[in-house]
Short mmCIF file of the C-alpha atoms (twelve columns), coordinates in Angstrom:
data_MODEL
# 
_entry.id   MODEL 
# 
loop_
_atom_site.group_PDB 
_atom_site.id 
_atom_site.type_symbol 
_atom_site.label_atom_id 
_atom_site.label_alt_id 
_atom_site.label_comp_id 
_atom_site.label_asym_id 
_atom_site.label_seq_id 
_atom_site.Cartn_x 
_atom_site.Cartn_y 
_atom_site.Cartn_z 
_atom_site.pdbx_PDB_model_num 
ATOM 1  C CA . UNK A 1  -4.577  -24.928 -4.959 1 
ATOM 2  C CA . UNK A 2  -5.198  -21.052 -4.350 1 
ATOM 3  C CA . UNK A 3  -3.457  -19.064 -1.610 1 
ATOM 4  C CA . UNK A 4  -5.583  -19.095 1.363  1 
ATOM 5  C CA . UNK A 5  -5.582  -17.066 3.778  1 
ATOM 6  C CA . UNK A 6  -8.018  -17.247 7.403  1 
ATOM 7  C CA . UNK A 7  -10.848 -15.798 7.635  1 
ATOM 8  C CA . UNK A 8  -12.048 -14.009 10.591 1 
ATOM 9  C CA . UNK A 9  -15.135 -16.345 11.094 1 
ATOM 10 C CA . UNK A 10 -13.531 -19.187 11.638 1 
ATOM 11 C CA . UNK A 11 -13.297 -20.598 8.018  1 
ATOM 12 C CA . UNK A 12 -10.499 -22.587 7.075  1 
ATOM 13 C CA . UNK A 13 -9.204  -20.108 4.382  1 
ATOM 14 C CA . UNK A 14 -9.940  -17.793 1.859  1 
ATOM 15 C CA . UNK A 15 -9.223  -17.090 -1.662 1 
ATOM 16 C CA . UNK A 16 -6.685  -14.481 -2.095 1 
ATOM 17 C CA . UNK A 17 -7.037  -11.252 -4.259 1 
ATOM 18 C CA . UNK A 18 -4.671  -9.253  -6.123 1 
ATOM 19 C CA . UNK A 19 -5.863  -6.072  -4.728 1 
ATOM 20 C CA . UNK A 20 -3.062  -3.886  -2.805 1 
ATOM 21 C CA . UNK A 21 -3.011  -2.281  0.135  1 
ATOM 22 C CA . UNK A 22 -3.301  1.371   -1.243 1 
ATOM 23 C CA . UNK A 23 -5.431  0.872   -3.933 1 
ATOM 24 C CA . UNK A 24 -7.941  2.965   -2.163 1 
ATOM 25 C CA . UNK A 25 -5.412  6.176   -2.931 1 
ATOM 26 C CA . UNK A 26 -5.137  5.690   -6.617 1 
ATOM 27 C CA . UNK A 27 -7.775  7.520   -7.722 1 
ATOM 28 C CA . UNK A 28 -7.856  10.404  -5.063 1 
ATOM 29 C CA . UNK A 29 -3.532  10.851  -5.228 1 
ATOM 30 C CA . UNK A 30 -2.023  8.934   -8.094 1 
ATOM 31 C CA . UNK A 31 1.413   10.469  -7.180 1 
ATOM 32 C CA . UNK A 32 0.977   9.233   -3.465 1 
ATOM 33 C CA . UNK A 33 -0.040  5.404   -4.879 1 
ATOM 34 C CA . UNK A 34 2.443   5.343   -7.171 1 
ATOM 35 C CA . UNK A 35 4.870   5.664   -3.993 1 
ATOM 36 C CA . UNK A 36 3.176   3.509   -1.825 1 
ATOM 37 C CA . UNK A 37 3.166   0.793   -4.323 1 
ATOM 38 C CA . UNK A 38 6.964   1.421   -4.736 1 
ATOM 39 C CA . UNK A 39 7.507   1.116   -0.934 1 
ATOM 40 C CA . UNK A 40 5.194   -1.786  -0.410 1 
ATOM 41 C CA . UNK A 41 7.259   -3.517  -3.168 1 
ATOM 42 C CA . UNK A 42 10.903  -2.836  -1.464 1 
ATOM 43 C CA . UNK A 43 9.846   -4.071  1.733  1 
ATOM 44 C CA . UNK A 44 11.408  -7.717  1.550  1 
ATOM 45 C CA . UNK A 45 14.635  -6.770  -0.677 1 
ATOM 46 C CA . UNK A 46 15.628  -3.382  0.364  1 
ATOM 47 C CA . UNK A 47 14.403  -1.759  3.700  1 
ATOM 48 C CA . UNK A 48 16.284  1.615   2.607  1 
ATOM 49 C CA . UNK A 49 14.422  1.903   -0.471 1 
ATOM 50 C CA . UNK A 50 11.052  1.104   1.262  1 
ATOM 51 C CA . UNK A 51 12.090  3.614   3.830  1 
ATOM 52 C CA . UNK A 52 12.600  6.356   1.193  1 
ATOM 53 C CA . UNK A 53 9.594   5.788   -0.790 1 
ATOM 54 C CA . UNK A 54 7.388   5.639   1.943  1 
ATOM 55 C CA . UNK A 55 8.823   8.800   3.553  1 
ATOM 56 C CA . UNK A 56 8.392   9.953   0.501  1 
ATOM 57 C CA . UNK A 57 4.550   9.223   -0.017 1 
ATOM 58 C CA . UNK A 58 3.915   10.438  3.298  1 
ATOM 59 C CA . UNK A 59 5.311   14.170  2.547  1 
ATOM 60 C CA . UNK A 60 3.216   14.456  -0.932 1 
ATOM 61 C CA . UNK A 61 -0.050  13.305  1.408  1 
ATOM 62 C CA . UNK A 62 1.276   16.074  3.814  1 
ATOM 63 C CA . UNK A 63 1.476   18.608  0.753  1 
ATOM 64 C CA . UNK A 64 -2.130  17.451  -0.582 1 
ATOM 65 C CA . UNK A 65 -3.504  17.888  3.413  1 
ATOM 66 C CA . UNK A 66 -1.998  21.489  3.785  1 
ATOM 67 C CA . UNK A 67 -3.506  22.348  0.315  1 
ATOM 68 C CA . UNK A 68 -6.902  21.240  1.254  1 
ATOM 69 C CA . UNK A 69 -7.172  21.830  4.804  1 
# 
């Protein structure tokens, strides 16, 4: 039986996919992906880790925004 999870119409569930939450970054800002993934993955088992990482990623998208702005 596949993960489901609800869909906003009302269907009793949905297929999941293995696609991550900040896969839209990885071809823009590997460096800033390669972070988020890292904090998305030490979100159950260690908070501080999560914390630093995604600190971490949010600086380098900082950097990139001050080079490009």
């Amino acid at each position: 039986m596949p993960n489901c999870l609800p869909r906003s119409n009302g269907a009793r569930c949905e297929a999941s996919s293995d696609v991550g939450n900040f896969d839209f970054v990885e071809g823009t800002l590997p460096a800033v992906h390669a972070d988020c993934v890292r904090a998305e993955s030490y979100v159950s088992s260690d908070a501080r880790s999560a914390c630093f990482y995604g600190r971490r990623a949010a600086e380098e998208l900082v950097w990139h925004l001050y080079g490009v702005l």
